[in-house]
N, C-alpha and C positions, 0 to 999 in steps of 0.2 A: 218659509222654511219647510225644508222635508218632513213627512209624519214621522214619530218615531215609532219603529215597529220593534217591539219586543221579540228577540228569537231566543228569549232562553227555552231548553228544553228541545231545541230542533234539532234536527239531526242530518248535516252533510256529508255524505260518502262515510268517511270513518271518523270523522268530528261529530260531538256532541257538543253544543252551547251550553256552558253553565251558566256566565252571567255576561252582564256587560262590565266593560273594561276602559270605560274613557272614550274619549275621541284622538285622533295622532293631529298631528301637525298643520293636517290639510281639511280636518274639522270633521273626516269618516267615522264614523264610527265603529268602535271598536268591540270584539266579544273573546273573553276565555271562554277557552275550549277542551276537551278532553279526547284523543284521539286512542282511538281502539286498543293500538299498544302500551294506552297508559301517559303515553308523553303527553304534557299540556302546554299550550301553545296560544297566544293572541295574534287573533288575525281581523281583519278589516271586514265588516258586514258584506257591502256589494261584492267582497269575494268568495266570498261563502253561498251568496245568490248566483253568482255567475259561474260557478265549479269553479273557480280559479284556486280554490283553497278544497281540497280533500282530505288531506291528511296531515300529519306534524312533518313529512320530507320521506316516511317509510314508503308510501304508496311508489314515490318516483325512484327508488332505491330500488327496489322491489321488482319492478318495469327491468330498470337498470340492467340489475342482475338476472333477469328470466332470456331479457334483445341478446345479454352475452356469450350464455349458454348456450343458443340458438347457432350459431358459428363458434362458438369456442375461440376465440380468438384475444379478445378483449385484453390480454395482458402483450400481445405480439406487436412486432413495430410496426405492421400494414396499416394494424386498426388505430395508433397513436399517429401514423400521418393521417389518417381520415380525420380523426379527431382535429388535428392541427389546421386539416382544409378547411375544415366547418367553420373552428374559429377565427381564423384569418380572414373568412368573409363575409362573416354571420353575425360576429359579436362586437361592437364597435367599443366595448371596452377592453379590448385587450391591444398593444402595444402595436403590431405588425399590419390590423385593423386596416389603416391607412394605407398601405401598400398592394391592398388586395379590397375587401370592400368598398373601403373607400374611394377606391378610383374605378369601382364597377365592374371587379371582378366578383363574376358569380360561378354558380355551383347547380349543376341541372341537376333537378328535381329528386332524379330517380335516387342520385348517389346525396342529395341534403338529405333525404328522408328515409335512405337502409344504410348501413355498411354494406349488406349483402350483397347489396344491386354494384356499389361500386368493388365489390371485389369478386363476382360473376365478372363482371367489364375488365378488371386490370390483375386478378391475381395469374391467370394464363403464364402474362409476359414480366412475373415479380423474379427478382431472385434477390440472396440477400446483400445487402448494403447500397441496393440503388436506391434512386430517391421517384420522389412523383414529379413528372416537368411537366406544364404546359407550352406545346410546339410553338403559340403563336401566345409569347410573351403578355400582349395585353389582351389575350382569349378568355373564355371561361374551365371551368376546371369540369370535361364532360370526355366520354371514350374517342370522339375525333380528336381532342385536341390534347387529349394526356399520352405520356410513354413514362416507363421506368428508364431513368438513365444514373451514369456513375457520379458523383458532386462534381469532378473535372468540366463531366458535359453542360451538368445544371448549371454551372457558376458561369460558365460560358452563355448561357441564354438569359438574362439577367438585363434590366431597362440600365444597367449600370455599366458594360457594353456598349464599344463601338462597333454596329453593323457596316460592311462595308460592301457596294456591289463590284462582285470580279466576275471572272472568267469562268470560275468554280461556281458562282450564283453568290446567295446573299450570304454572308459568313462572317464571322469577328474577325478582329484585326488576329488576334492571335491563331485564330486556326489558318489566315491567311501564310501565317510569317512559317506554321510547319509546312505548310503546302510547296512553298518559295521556296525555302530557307531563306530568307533575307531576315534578318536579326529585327527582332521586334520593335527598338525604341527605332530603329531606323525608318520603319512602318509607321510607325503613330506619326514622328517627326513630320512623316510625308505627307500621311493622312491632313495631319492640324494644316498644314501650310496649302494645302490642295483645297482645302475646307477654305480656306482665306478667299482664296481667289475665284470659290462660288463653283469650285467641282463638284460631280455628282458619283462617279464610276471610281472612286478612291484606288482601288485595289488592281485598276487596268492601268494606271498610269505611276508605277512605279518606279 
């Protein structure tokens, strides 16, 4: 078994150790703590060795609020779709996760690790109520592959979309059918049954 090493009395970042607190579930053990602002908090020893624990939650509040200022933005809808990009491919607990991390959609560097950087790259070409799209569906989320476009366009480039090759190049069934006129269920109809027989060029053979 590990030594036990007593840290009352130490002091990490803005934590002070008062005492020991038990062990949690996984046999770590555990210390209350007294953090600068007063709040006191129980956290795990090896976290408090490893910086992983500095404060009660003010220090990253703190951060929070200074990264916001810095662009003034933080309450705006550019910085809640970044927010949304991050989580979509960063956090595998949240719901959409699957659709974008999980299938290996990522996020270059510059724009996981500023807002700033991603909105030097995309606020230029923002206006309001467009959305953030990636050009090349299964891409990552970086300045080649993003544009602002209207929900019309976005919902159109979507893995949920039939792409089809025409004459006009690679394009949905639906942008096909305004390019045509030819009435859209009539298109799909044609598509499926073209699809049967191991066609490739959907959208030339109408």
């Amino acid at each position: 078994m590990a030594k036990f090493i007593d840290m009352t009395g130490q002091r990490f970042g803005r934590l002070s150790v008062i005492c020991y607190a038990g062990k949690d579930n996984s046999g770590l053990t555990l210390w209350e703590c007294t953090c600068d602002c007063g709040t006191k908090i129980i956290t795990r020893g090896q976290d408090l060795r490893r910086g992983a624990s500095k404060s009660c939650g003010c220090l990253k509040l703190e951060q929070f609020i200074e990264r916001s200022r810095k662009h003034g933005m933080a309450e705006t809808r550019p910085y809640r779709i970044w927010k949304n990009m991050k989580s979509c491919c960063l956090n595998p607990n949240v719901k959409s996760y699957a659709d974008y991390g999980g299938r290996g959609i990522t996020i270059c560097d510059a724009w996981a690790n500023s807002f700033e950087a991603f909105w030097n790259d995309m606020g230029p070409s923002c206006a309001a109520g467009l959305e953030i799209d990636r050009i090349d569906h299964d891409g990552s989320y970086c300045p080649e592959n993003c544009r602002w476009v209207d929900k019309k366009t976005q919902n159109r480039n979507t893995r949920a979309n039939h792409f089809i090759e025409t004459e006009f190049g690679r394009i949905t069934i639906a942008v096909y059918a305004e390019k045509t006129s030819i009435p859209y269920d009539r298109l799909k109809y044609r598509v499926r049954k073209q699809a049967a027989r191991g066609g490739i060029r959907y959208g030339v053979h109408t």
